[in-house]
C-alpha positions in Angstrom: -14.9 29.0 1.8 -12.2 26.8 2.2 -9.3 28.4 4.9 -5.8 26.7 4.8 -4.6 26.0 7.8 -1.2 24.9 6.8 0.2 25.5 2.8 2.9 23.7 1.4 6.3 25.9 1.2 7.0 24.6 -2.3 4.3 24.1 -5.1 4.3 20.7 -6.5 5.8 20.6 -10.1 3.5 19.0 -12.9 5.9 20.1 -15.8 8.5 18.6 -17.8 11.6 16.9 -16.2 14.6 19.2 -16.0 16.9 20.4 -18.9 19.9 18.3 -17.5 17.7 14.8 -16.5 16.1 15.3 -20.5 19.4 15.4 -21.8 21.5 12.8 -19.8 18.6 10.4 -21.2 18.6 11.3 -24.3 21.9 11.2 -24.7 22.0 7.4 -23.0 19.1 5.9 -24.8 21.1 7.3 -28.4 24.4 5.4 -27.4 22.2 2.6 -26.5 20.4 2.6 -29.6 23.9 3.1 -31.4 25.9 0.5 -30.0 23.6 -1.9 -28.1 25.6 -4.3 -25.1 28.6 -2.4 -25.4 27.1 0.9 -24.4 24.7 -0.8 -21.8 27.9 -2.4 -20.4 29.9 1.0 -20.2 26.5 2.5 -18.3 25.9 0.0 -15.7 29.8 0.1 -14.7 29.6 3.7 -14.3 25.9 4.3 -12.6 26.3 1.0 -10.8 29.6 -0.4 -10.7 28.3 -3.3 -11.6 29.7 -5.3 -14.9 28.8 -9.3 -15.0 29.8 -11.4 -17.7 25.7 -11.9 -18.2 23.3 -9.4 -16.9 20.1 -12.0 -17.0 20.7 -14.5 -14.0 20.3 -18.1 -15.0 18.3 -20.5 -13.1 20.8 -21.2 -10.8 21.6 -17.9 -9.6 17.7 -17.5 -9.4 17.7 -20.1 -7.0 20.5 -19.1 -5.1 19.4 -15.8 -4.3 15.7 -17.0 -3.6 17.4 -19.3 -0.7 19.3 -16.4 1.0 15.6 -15.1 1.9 14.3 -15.6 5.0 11.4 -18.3 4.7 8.7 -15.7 6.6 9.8 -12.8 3.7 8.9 -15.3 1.0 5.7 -16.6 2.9 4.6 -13.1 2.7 5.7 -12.4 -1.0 3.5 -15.4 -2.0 0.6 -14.0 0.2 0.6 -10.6 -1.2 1.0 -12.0 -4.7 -1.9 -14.0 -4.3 -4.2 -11.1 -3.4 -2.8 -9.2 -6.4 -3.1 -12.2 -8.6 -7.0 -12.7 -6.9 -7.8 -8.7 -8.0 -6.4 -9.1 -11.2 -8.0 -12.1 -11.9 -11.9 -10.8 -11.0 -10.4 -7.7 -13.4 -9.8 -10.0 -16.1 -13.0 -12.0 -15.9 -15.0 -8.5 -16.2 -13.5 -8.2 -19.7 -15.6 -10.1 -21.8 -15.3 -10.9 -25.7 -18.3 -10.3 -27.5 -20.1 -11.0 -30.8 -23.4 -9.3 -31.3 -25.4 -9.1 -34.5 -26.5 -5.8 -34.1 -28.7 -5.0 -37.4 -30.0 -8.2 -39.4 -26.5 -9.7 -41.2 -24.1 -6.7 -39.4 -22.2 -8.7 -36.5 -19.7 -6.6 -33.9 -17.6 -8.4 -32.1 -14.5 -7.7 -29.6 -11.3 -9.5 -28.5 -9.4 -8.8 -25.9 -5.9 -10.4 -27.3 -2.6 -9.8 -24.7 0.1 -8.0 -25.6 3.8 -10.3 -26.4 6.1 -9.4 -24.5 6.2 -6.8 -21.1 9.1 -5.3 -19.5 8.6 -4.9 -15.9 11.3 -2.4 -14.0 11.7 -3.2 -10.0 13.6 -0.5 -8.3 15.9 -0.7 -6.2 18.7 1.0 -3.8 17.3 2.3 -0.3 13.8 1.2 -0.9 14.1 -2.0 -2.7 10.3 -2.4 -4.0 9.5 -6.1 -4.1 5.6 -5.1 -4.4 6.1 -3.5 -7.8 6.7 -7.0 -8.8 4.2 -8.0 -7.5 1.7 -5.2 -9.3 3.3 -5.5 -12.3 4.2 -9.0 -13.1 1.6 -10.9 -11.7 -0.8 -8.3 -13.3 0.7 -8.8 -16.7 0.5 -12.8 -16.5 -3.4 -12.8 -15.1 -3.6 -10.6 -18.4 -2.3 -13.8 -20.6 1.8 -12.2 -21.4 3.5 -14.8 -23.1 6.7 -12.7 -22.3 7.3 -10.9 -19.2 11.3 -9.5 -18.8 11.9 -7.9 -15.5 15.0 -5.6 -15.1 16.5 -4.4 -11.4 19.7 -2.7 -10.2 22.3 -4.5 -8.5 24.2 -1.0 -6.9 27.9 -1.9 -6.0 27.2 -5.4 -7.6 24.8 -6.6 -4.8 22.5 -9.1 -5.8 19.2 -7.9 -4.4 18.2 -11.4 -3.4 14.4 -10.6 -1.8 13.8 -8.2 -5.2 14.9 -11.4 -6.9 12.7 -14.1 -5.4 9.7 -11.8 -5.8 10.2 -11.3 -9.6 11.0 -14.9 -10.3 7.6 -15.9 -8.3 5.5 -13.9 -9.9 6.6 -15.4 -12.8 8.9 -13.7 -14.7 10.4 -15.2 -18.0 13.7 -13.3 -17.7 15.6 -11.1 -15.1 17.8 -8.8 -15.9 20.4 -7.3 -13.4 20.1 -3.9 -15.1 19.2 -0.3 -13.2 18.0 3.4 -14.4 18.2 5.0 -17.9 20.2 1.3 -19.4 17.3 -1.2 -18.4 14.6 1.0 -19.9 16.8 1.4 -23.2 17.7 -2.3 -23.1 14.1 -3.0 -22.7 12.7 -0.7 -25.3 14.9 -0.9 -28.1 17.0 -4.2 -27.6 20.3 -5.3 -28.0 22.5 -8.0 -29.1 21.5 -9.7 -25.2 18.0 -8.0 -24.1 15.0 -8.8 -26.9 12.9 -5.5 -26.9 9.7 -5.8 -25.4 6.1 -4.0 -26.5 5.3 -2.5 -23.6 7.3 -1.0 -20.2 5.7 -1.0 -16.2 7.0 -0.3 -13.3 8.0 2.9 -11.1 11.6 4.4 -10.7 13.5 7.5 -10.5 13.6 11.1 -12.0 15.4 9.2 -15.1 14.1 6.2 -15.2 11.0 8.4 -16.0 12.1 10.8 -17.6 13.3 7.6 -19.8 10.0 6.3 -20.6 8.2 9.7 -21.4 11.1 9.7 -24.3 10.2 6.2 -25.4 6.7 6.2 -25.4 5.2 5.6 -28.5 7.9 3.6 -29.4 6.8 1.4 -26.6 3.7 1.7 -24.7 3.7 2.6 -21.0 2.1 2.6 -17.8 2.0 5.9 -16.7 4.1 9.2 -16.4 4.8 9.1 -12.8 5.4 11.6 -10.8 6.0 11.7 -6.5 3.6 9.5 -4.4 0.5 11.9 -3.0 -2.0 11.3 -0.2 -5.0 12.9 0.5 -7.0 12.2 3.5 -10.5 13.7 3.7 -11.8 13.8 7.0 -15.0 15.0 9.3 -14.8 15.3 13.1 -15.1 11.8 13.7 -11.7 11.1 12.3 -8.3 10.1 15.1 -5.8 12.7 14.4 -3.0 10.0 15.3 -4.2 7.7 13.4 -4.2 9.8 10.3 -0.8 11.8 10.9 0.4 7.3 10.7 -1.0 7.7 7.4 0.3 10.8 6.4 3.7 10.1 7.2 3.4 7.0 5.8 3.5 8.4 2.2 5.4 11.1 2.9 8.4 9.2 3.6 8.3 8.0 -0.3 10.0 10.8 -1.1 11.1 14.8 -0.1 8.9 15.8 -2.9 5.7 13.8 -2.1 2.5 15.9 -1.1 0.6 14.7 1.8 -2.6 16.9 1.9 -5.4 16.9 4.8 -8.8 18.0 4.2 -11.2 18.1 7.0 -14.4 19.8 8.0 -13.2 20.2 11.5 -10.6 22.7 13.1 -9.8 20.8 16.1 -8.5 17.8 13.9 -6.6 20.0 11.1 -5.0 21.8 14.7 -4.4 18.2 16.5 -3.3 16.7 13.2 -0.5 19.7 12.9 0.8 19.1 16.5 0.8 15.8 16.4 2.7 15.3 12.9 5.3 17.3 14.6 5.4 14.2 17.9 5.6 11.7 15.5 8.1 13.2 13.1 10.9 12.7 16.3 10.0 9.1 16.4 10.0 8.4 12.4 13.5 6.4 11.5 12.6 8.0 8.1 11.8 11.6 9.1 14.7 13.4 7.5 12.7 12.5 4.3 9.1 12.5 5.5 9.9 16.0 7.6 10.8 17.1 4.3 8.1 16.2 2.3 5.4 17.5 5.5 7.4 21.0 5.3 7.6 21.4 1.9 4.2 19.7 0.0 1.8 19.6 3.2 -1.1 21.1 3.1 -4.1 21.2 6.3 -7.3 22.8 4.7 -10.6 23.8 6.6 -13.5 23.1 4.2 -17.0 24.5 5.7 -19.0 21.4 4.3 -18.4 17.7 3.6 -19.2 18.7 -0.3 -16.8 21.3 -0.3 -14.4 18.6 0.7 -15.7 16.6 -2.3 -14.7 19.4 -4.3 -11.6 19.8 -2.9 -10.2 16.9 -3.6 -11.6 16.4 -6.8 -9.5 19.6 -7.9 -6.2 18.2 -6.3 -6.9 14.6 -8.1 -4.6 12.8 -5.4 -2.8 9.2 -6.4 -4.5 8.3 -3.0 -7.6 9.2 -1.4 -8.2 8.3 2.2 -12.1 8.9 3.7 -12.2 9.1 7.4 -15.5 10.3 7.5 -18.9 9.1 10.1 -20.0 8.1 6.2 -17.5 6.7 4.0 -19.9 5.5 1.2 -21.1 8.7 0.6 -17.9 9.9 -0.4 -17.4 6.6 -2.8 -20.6 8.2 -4.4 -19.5 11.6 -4.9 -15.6 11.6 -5.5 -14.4 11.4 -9.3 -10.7 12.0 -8.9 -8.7 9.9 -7.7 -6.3 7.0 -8.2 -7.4 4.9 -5.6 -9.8 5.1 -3.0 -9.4 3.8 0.7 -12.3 4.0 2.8 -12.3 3.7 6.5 -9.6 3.9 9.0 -9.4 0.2 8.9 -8.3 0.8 5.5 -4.8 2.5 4.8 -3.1 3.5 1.4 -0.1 1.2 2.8 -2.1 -2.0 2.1 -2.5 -0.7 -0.8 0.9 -0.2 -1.9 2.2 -3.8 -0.8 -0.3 -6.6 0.0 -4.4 -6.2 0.1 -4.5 -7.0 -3.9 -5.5 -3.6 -6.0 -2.8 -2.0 -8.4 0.0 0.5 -6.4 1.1 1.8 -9.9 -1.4 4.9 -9.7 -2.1 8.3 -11.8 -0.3 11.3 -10.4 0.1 15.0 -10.9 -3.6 14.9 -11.9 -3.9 12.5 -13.8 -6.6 10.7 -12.6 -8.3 13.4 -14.2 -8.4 11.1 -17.2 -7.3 7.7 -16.2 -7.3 5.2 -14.1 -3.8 3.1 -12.9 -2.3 0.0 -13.7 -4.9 -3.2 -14.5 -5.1 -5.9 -16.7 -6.3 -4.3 -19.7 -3.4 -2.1 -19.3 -1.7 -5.4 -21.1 -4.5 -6.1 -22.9 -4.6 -4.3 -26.8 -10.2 1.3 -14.8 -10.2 2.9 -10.4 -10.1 0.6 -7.6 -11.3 1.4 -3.8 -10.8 -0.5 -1.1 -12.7 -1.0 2.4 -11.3 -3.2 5.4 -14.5 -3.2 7.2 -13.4 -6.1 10.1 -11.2 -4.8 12.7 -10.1 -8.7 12.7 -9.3 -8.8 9.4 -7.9 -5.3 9.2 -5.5 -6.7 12.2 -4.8 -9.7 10.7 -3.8 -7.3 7.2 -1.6 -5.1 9.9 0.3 -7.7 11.1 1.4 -8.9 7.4 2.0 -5.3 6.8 4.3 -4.7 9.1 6.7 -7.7 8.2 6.1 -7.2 4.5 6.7 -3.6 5.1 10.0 -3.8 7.4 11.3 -6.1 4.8 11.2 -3.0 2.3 12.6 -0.7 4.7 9.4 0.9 5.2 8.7 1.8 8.5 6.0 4.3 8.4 4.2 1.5 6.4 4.5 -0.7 8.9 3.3 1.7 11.5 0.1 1.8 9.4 -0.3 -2.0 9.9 0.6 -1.8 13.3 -1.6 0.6 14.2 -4.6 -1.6 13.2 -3.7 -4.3 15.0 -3.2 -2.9 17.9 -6.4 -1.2 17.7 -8.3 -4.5 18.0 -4.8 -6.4 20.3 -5.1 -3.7 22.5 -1.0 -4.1 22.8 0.4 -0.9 21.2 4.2 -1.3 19.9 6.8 1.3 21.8 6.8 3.7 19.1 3.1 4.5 19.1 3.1 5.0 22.9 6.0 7.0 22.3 4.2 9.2 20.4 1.2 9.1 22.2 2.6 10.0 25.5 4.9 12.7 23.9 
């Protein structure tokens, strides 16, 4: 029987969005729908103080803001869109169309015909998320989108120059300098300026979702995303530093994100729980990863490897982590999850920002029943990953770490530092830090 060690203070809502976030987006998308540019005008002034005389950027500005980015952060961008843009592509040439005369003179056939037009949200504000360009762009062009518009904020009127260059070079037809409820609106129902578009991507806040649960149907969306989780599943043989990097490392996504252990061995659920508390006072982004730990972590004692399996089957994580003596077994026997990561030369970090599978992932159970983001998302589905070279994991860390900093990610980057210093042998300040704490 499974013990837990450590239980999370706060259960993690699955419901509805709250009373007030359902009505302030109600209320915005109706004005929208009423009035069109005007009210969009009136929104973005008040939520952003931001009010251009266009909100698509022309050509120009594009390239303006592409050369205020340092030359390395768009070295990287391209990189990491070109292993999203190499998955994508090996997703797309799996769907095959089909004509088969299956009884003499009866012929069944299938087409897989792109959707028109895609909106594609990039947030922005503290963690400005070039990589969701990067998953949901590229993605939708692989998939054959004659028409991809991408909307992000500009808070305080600040051109979000490295959000731009991404965007434009995964080849978006249209930018938008639009944030929260107003791009979503704009996008789905369209105004005098912003065409509507058939279907909306792309992460965001608690209205920004709340925004496409109400338009859905009218247009068709990714998912109904909820806060980032992480489960790791581990035997004895896993490093309790290593995975408390990767625990904090989706933590720090958000006060509200659950970051779950499961292990069949009491002296790493007891060394993971003392050592999240050393590298907590090292963690620039601890006042929201502390949070997250002391309100949605969980430590949990299973007596067998399968009860593990069934353990995380039930919690149905966005991300599953397997540091385990055997980590194809539990590729075998795991159903639930949104995306697998086997190995600890594989974190859910490169995941979320360069090694090429889809970061836009089912939550709050969901992968129950579906898969994430993929090409036949835009098309009228889970991935796993395995880093099994330390070389090439190092070589991935490295990337991470820039790609990562450039996002404001720190506990990201410690992931990818953390693998290359494995194989270096040179460990940055922070990890002996927290080593030697």
């Amino acid at each position: 029987m499974a013990i837990y060690i450590k239980q999370a203070a706060k259960p993690s809502i699955a419901g509805q969005s709250s009373a007030s976030v359902r009505e302030t987006v109600e209320s915005v998308i109706a004005d929208i729908r009423d009035r069109g540019d005007e009210a969009v005008r009136e929104y973005s002034e008040k939520f952003d103080r931001w009010s251009p005389s266009s909100f698509r950027l022309n050509a120009q500005q594009i390239q303006e803001a592409i050369a205020r980015v340092p030359a390395q952060t768009i070295a990287d961008i391209r990189t990491a869109q070109e292993n999203v843009r190499r998955f994508a592509e090996l997703q797309r040439d799996s769907l095959k169309d089909f004509e088969a005369e299956v009884q003499p003179g009866v012929f069944l056939g299938q087409k897989n015909i792109p959707v028109n037009a895609v909106g594609a949200y990039i947030p922005g504000g503290r963690y400005p998320l070039l990589a969701s360009a990067h998953m949901t762009i590229v993605t939708a062009k692989v998939a054959g989108v004659k028409r991809v518009a991408a909307a992000t904020p500009a808070p305080n009127g600040v051109i979000p120059d490295a959000s731009i260059a991404a965007i434009h070079l995964a080849g978006a037809d249209e930018i938008y300098l639009l944030g929260g409820v107003q791009a979503i609106a704009s996008l789905a129902v369209g105004t005098e300026s912003v065409p509507a578009v058939d279907v909306i991507v792309g992460p965001g806040n608690a209205y920004v979702a709340e925004a496409k649960r109400q338009l859905f149907g009218e247009v068709g969306i990714d998912l109904f995303a909820g806060p980032t989780e992480v489960l790791i599943l581990t035997d004895e043989t896993a490093d309790p530093f290593l995975t408390v990097v990767d625990l904090l490392s989706q933590a720090e996504h958000g006060p509200d994100s659950p970051a779950v252990l499961v292990t069949t061995s009491s002296a790493v659920a007891e060394a993971v729980i003392d050592e999240v508390d050393r590298q907590l006072v090292h963690l620039p982004t601890r006042d929201v990863a502390g949070v997250a730990w002391r309100d949605h972590g969980e430590v949990i004692l299973a007596d067998s490897l399968e009860e593990a399996y069934e353990i995380s089957d039930k919690y149905a994580s966005e991300h599953v982590q397997v540091f385990t003596r055997d980590v194809r077994h539990a590729l075998e026997n795991l159903t639930n999850y949104g995306a697998l990561f086997l190995g600890e030369n594989t974190c859910v970090s490169y995941g979320d920002k360069i090694i090429g599978t889809n970061h836009v992932l089912p939550t709050r159970l969901a992968s129950r029943y579906t898969g994430g983001l993929w090409v036949g998302k835009f098309l009228k589905t889970v991935t796993y990953q395995e880093v099994t070279n330390p070389e090439a994991s190092a070589e991935l860390g490295v990337l991470l770490g820039r790609a990562a900093r450039a996002e404001n990610f720190e506990g990201h980057a410690r992931s990818g530092d953390a693998r290359a210093a494995r194989v270096s042998g040179v460990w940055p300040e922070w990890a002996l830090s927290n080593q030697t704490a």
